[in-house]
C-alpha positions in Angstrom: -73.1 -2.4 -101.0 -70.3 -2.1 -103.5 -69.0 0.8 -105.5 -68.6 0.3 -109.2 -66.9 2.3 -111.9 -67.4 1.6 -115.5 -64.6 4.0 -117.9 -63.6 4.0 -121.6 -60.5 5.7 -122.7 -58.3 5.6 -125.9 -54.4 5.8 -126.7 -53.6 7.1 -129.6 -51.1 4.5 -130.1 -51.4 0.9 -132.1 -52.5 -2.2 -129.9 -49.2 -3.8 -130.2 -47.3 -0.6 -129.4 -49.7 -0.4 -126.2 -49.1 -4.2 -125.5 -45.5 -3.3 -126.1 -45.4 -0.5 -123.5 -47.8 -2.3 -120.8 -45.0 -4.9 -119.5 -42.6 -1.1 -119.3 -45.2 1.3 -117.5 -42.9 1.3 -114.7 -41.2 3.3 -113.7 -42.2 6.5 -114.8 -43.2 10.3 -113.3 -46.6 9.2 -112.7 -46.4 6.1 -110.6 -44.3 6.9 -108.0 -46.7 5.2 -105.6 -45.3 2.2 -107.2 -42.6 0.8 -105.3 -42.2 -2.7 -106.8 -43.0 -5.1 -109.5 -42.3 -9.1 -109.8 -43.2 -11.7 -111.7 -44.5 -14.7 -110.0 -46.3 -17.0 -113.2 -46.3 -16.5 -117.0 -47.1 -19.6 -119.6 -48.4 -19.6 -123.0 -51.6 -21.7 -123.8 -52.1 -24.5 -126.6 -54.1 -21.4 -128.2 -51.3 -18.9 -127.8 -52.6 -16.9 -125.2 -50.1 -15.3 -122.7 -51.3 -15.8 -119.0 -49.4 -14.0 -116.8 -49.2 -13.1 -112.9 -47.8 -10.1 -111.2 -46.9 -9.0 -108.1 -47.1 -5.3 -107.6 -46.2 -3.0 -104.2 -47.8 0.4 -103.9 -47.5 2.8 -101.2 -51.1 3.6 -99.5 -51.7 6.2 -97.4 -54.8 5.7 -95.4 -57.3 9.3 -94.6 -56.4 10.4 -91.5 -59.8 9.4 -90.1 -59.2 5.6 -91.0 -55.2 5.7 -89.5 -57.4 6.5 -86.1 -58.9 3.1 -86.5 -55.8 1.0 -87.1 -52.7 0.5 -84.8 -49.7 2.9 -86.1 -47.5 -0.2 -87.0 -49.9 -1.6 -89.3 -48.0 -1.4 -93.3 -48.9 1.4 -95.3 -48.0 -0.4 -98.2 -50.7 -2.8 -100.4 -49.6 -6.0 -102.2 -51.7 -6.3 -105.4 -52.0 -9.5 -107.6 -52.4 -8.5 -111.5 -53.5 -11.3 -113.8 -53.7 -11.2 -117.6 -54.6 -12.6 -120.7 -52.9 -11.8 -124.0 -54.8 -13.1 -127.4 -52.4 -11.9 -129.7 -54.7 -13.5 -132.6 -57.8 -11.3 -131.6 -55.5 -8.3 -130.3 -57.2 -8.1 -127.3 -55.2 -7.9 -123.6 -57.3 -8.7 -120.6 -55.9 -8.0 -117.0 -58.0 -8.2 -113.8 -56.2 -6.8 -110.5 -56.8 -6.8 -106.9 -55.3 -6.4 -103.4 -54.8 -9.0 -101.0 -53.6 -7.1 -97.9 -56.0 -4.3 -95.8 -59.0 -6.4 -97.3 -60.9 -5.8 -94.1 -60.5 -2.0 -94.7 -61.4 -2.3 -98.4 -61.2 -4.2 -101.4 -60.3 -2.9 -104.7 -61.0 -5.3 -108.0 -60.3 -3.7 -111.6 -61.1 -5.7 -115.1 -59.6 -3.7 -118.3 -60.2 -4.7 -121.9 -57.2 -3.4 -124.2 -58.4 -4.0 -128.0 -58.1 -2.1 -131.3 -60.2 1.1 -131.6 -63.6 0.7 -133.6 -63.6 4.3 -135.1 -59.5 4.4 -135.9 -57.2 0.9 -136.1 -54.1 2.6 -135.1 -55.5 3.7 -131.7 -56.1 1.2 -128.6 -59.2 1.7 -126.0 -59.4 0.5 -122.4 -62.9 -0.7 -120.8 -62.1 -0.5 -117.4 -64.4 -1.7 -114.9 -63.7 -1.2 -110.8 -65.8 -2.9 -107.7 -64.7 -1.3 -104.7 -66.3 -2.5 -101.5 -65.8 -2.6 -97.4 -66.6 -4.6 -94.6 -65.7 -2.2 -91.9 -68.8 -1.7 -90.0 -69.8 1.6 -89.1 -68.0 3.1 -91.7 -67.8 1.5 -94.8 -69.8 3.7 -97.3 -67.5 6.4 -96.2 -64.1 3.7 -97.0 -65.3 3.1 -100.5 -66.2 6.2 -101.2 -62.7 7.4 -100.2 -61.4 4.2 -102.5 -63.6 5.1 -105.8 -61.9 8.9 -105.0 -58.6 7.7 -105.2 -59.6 5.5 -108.2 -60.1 7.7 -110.3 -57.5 9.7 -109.7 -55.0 6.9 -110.1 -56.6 5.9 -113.2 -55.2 9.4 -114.7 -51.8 8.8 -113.3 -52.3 5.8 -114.6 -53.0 7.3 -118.8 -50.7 9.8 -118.2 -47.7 7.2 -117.8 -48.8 5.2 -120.4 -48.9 8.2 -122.7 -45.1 9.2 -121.1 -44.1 5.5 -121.9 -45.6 5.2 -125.2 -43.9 8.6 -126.3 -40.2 7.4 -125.1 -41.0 4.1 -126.8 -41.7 5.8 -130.0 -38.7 7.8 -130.0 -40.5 11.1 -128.9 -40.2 13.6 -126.5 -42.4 12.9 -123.6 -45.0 15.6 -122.2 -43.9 17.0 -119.1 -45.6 16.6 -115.8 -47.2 19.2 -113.8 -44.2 18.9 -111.5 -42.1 20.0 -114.4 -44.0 22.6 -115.7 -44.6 24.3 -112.0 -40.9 23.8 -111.5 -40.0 25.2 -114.9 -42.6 28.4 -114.1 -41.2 28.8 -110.7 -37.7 29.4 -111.8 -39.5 31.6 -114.4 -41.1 33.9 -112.3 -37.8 34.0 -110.1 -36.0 35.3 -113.3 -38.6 37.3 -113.8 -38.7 39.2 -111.0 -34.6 39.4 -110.4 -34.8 41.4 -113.7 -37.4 43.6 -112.2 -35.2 44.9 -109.5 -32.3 45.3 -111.2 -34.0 47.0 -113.5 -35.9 49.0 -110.7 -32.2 49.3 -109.2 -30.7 50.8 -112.2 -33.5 53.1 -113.1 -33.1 54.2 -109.5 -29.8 55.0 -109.8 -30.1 57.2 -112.5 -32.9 58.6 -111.3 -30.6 59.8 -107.9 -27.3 60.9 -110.5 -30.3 63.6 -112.5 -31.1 64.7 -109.5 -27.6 65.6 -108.0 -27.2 67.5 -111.5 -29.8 69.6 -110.7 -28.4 70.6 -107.6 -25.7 70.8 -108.6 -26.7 73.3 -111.5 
């Protein structure tokens, strides 16, 4: 049996802008699981289409109860071939991914559909489709539903970088990342409360100098 996810999403940014910022997704704050990127094939058709081929290197760290089942030396990176389709004509972009190492433990195969938005022209949506699927017996409903987890969640690391590259490309100021914002609320709070006692300090202070008045009186 085979998991499958079916998602629509928009950027509110113009298909050639989005086209634009797809070959410069990386790096940014939200794909730090992404260690590499190469590559291997790129032509342009008779038709003008642009076919390319990537190679792409992401870290991937197995549950806990799957590193049980594998020897500790076994890489816990995956190797991930991206092809694509460009039809500049018909402003669509077509890529289909998938991995090619740990394909006994699962297999993870994604088709998006970049074209121009229906409802506004200046904004792009994304069909994406997913097929995740396992041949570990014993076990595999349990892998892929552990896979179509962690699916999702990359596909919203996956919009937020876009969204961070698309800003920068346009000249404005990215949205910061949680990371930033906890960081920045952190050292808030730390400011916060260092005011606190020296205010509680100085309050106490005068609160000890009225009081050896009185005595004193």
């Amino acid at each position: 049996m085979v998991k499958y996810f079916l998602g629509q999403s928009v950027l509110r940014s113009s298909w050639d802008q989005v086209f634009a910022a797809f070959w410069q997704r990386y790096p940014n704050p939200y794909s730090k699981h992404v260690l590499t990127e190469d590559i291997v094939h790129r032509e342009v058709t008779p038709d003008q289409k642009l076919l390319s081929r990537r190679l792409l290197t992401k870290t991937n760290r197995m549950p806990r109860w799957a590193e049980r089942l594998f020897p500790a030396n076994v890489a816990h990176s995956v190797y991930i071939l991206e092809d694509s389709v460009v039809d500049p004509q018909n402003q669509t972009m077509t890529t289909f991914t998938w991995n090619i190492n740990h394909a006994r433990l699962m297999v993870v195969e994604e088709r998006c559909v970049y074209r121009v938005n229906s409802d506004n022209s200046g904004w792009t949506e994304i069909r994406r489709e997913a097929w995740v699927s396992s041949s570990l017996f014993g076990v595999s409903r349990a892998v892929q539903e552990f896979g179509l987890a962690r699916f999702k969640s990359n596909v919203t690391k996956t919009m937020k970088g876009f969204e961070y590259i698309l800003a920068k490309l346009q000249g404005e100021a990215p949205s910061k990342t949680l990371v930033e914002t906890a960081k920045e609320a952190k050292e808030k709070a730390k400011e916060t409360a260092l005011a606190a006692t020296e205010k509680a300090k100085d309050l106490a202070s005068k609160a000890a100098t009225k009081q050896q008045q009185q005595q004193l009186v």
